[in-house]
ZALUM-696287 format. One record per residue: x, y, z of N, C-alpha, C, O, CB in turn. Coordinates in steps of 0.2 Angstrom, whole numbers. Glycine has a CB too. Layout:
% ZALUM-696287
R     n.X     n.Y     n.Z    ca.X    ca.Y    ca.Z     c.X     c.Y     c.Z     o.X     o.Y     o.Z    cb.X    cb.Y    cb.Z
R       X       Y       Z       X       Y       Z       X       Y       Z       X       Y       Z       X       Y       Z
...
END
This chain:
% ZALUM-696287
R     n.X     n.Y     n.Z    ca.X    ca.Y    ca.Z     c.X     c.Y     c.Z     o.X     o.Y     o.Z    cb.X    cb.Y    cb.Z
R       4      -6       0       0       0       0       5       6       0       9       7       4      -5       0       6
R       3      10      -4       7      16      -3       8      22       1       5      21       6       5      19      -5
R      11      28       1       8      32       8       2      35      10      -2      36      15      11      37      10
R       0      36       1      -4      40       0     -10      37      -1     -15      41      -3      -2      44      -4
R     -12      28       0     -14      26      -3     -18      23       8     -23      21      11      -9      22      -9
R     -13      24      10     -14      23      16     -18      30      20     -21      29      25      -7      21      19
R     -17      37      18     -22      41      20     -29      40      17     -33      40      21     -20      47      20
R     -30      40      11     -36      37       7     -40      32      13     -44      34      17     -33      31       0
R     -37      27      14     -40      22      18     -40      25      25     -46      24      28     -36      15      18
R     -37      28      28     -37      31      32     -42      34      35     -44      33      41     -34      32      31
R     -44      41      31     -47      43      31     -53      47      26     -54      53      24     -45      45      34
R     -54      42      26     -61      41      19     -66      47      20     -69      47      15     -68      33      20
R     -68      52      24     -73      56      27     -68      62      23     -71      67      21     -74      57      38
R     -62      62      22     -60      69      20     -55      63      11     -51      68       9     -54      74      29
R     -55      60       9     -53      60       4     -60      55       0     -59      53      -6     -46      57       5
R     -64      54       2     -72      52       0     -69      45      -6     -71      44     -11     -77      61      -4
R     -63      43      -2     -62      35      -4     -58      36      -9     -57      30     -11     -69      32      -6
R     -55      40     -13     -52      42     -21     -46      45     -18     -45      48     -12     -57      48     -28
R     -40      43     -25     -35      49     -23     -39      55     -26     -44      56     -30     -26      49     -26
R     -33      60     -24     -35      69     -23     -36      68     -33     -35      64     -38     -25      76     -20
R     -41      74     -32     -42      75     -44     -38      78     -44     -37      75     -49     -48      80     -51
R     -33      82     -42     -27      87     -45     -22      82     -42     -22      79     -37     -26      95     -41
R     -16      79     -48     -11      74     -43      -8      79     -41      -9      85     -43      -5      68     -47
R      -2      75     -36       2      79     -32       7      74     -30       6      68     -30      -1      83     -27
R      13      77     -28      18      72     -23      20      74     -17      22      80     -16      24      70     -26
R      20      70     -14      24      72      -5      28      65      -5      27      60      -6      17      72       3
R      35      68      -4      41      63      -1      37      60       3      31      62       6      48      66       2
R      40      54       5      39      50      11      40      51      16      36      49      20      40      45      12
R      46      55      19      47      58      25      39      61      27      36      60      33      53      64      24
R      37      65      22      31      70      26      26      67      29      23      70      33      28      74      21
R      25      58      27      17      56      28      18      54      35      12      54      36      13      48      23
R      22      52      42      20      53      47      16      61      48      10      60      51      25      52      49
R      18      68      48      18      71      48       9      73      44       4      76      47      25      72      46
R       8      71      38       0      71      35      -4      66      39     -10      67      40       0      69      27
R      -1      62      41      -6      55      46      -9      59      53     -13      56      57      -1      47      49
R      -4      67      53      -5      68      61     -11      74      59     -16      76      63       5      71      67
R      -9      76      54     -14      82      50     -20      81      48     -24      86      47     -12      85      45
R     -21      75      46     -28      73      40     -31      69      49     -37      71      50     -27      64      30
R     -28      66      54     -31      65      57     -35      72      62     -41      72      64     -26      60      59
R     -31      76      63     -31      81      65     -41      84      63     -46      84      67     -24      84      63
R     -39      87      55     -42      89      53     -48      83      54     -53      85      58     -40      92      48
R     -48      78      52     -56      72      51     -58      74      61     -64      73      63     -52      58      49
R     -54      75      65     -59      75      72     -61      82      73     -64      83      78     -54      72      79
R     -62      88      70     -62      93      71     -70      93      67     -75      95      70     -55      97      68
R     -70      89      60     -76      88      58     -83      86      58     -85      80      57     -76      88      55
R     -86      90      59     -94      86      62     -95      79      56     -89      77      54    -102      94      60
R     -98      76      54    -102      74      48    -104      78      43    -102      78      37    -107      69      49
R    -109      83      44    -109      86      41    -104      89      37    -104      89      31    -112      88      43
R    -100      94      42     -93      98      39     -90      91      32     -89      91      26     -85     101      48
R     -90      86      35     -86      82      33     -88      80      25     -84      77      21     -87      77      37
R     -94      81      23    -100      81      20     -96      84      13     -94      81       8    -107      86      25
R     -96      91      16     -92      96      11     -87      98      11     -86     103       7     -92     101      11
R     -81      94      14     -73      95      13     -71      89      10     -74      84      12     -68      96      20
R     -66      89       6     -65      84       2     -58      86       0     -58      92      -2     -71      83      -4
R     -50      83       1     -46      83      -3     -42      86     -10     -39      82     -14     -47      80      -3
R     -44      90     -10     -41      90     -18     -32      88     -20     -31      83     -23     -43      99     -22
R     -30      90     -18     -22      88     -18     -17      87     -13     -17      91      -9     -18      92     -21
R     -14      82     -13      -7      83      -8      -1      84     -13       1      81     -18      -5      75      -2
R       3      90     -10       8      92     -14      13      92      -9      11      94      -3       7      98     -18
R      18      91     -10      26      95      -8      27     105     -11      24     106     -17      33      89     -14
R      29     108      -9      32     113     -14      34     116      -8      32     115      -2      28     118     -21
R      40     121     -11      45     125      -6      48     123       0      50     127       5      41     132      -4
R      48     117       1      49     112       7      45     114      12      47     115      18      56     113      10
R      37     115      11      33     110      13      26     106      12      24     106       6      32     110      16
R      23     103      16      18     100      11      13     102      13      12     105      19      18      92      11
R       7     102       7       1     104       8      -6     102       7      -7     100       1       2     109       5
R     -10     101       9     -17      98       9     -22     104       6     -24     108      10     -20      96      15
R     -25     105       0     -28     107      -4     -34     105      -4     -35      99      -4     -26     107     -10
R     -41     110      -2     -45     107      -2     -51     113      -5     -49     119      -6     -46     104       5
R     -57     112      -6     -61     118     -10     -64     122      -6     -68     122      -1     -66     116     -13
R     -62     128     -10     -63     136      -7     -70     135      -2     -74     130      -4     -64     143     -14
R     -72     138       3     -77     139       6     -78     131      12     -83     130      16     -83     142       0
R     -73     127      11     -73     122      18     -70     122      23     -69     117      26     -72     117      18
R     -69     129      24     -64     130      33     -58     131      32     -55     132      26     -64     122      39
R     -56     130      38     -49     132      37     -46     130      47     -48     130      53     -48     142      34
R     -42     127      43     -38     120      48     -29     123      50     -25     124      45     -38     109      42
R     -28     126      57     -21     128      57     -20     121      60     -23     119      64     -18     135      61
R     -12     119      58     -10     115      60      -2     117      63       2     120      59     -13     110      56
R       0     115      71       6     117      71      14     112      72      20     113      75       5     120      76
R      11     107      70      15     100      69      12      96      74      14      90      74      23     101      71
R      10      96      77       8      93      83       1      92      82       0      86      80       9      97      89
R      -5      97      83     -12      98      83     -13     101      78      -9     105      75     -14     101      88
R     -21     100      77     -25     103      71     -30     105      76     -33     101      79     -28      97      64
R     -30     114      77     -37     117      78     -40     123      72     -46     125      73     -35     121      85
END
């Protein structure tokens, strides 16, 4: 299974079971680091919210990585640690 293949399964409420429609890459160093974030973000969401946030890319750029998701579904700070 992949890394990215393992947040998919992971957390199906916020990648709605598919990879992202925009590809992207993230080194593997980063996916502890997104397992702590996508987790973060999936307990922060009601069902509902969950309803309407969906994935669109995981990217690497400028040394670091990013979760892309569609305009108008919140907004998740995360500080390595916690997602409030």
């Amino acid at each position: 299974m992949t890394h990215l293949q393992e947040l998919i399964t992971a957390f199906p409420r916020i990648f709605k079971g598919e990879p992202p429609v925009i590809p992207g890459y993230v080194n593997a160093g980063w996916h502890p680091l997104l397992m702590r974030l996508c987790s973060g973000i999936d307990a922060l969401l009601s069902d509902q919210e969950a309803e309407q946030c969906e994935v669109m890319q995981v990217k690497e750029k400028f040394w670091r990585a990013a979760l892309l998701c569609p305009p108008g579904t919140g907004r998740a700070n995360f500080d390595g640690h916690h997602c409030t």
